[in-house]
C-alpha positions in Angstrom: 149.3 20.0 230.3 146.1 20.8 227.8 145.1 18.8 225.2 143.9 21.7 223.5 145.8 22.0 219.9 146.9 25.5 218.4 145.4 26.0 215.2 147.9 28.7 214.3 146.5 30.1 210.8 142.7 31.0 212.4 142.2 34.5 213.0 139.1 36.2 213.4 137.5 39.1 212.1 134.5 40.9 213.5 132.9 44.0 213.2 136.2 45.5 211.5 138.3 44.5 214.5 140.8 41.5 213.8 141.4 39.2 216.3 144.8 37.3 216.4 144.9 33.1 216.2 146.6 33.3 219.6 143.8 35.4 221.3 140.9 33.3 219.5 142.9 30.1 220.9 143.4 31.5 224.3 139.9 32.8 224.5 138.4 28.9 223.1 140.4 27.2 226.0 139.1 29.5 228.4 135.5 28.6 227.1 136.4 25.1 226.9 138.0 25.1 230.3 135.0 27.4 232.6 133.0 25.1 231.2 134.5 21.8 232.8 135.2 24.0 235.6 131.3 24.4 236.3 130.9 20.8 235.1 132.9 19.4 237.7 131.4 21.7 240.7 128.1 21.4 239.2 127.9 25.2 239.6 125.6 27.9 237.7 125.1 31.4 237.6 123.4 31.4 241.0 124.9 29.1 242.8 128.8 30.6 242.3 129.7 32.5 245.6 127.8 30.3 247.7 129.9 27.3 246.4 133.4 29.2 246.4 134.3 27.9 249.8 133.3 24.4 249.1 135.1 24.4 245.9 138.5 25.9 247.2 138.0 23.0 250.3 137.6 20.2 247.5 141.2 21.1 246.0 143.9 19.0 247.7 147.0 20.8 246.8 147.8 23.8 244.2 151.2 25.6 242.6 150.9 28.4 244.2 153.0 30.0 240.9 150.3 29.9 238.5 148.1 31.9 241.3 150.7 34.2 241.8 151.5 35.0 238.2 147.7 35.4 237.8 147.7 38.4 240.6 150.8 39.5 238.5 149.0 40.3 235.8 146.2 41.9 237.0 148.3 44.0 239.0 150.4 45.1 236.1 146.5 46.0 233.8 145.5 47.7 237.0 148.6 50.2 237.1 148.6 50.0 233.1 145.3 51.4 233.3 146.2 54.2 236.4 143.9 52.6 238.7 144.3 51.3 242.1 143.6 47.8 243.1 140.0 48.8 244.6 139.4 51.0 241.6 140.2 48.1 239.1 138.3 45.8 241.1 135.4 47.6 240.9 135.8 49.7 237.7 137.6 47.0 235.0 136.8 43.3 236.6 133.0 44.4 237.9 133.1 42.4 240.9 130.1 41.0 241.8 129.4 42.0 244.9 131.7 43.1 248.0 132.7 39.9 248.9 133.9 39.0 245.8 136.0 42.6 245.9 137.1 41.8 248.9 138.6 37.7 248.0 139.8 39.6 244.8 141.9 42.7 246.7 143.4 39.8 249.3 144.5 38.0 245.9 145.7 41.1 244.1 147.9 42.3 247.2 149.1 38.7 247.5 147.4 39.1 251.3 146.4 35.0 251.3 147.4 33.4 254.0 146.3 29.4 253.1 145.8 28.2 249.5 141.8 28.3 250.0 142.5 31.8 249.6 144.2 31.8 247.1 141.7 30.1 245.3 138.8 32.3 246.5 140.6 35.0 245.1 141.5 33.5 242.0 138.2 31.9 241.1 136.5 35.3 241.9 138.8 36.6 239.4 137.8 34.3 236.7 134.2 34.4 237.3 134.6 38.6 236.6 136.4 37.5 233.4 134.1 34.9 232.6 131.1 38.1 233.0 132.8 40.5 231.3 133.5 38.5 227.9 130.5 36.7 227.9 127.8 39.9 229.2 128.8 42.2 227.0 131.9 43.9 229.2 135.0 43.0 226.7 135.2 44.7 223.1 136.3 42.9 220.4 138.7 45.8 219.6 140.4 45.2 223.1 140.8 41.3 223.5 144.7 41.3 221.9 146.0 43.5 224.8 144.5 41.0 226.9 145.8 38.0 226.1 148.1 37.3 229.2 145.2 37.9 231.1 143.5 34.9 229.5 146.7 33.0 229.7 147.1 33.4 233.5 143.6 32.6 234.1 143.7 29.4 231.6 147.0 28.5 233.8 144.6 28.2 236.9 141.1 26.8 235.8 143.7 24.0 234.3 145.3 23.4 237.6 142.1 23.5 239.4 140.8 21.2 236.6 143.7 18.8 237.1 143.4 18.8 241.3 139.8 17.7 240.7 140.0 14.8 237.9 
């Protein structure tokens, strides 16, 4: 479990928009955790999807749940948004390129076969996330409704973290 703390009085306030303690903590472990994420797989920007298949090798063993409730929750923003999984894909997570659509739609439809998959998938995921806040792709005004996004992805990068201590 994370040794992250709750500080549960800090909320933050920019550019008129609020932003609840709970996001601001969510959004700090996800920071916190990317970062030993990269750390660990000694990746960067332009090293990422040629390292996703030696990264999902590395990991011995996974819960499978904390995968699966991630491609629960995007499935549930995509339909909450009227898209379709390749519309959200492409239209709300900004994948990459087409390979990363393609790990990401095999996650989403739950159409992994092995857990190297899964974790294709759900690293692609992450990294979109990852883009989105930190390029500009995620307004302030929005990051409330996302919160169990965050959650779901913190879930994995901290089981990934954990399988490679």
């Amino acid at each position: 479990m994370s040794d992250i703390k709750r500080c549960p009085h800090f909320e933050l306030e920019v550019g008129g928009a609020t932003i609840n303690p709970e996001t601001v903590h969510e959004i700090a472990r996800f920071t916190i955790f990317w970062g030993k994420f990269e750390f660990y797989n000694k990746c960067n920007k332009y090293s990422m999807p040629e390292d996703l298949p030696k990264i999902a090798r590395k990991i011995e063993t996974i819960n499978d749940e904390v995968f699966k409730n991630l491609a629960m929750v995007l499935d549930a923003q995509a339909a909450g948004k009227g898209y379709s999984v390749p519309g959200y894909i492409t239209d709300a997570l900004k994948a990459r390129d087409d390979e990363y659509a393609l790990y990401i739609e095999r996650f989403m439809n739950s159409e992994c076969s092995n857990k190297n998959d899964w974790i294709l998938g759900a690293v692609c995921v992450i990294d979109c996330v990852r883009n989105n806040l930190f390029n500009g792709e995620k307004d302030v005004s929005i990051l409330d409704k996302q919160i169990y996004l965050f959650r779901a992805v913190n879930n994995v990068l901290e089981e990934l973290i954990q399988n490679q201590s």
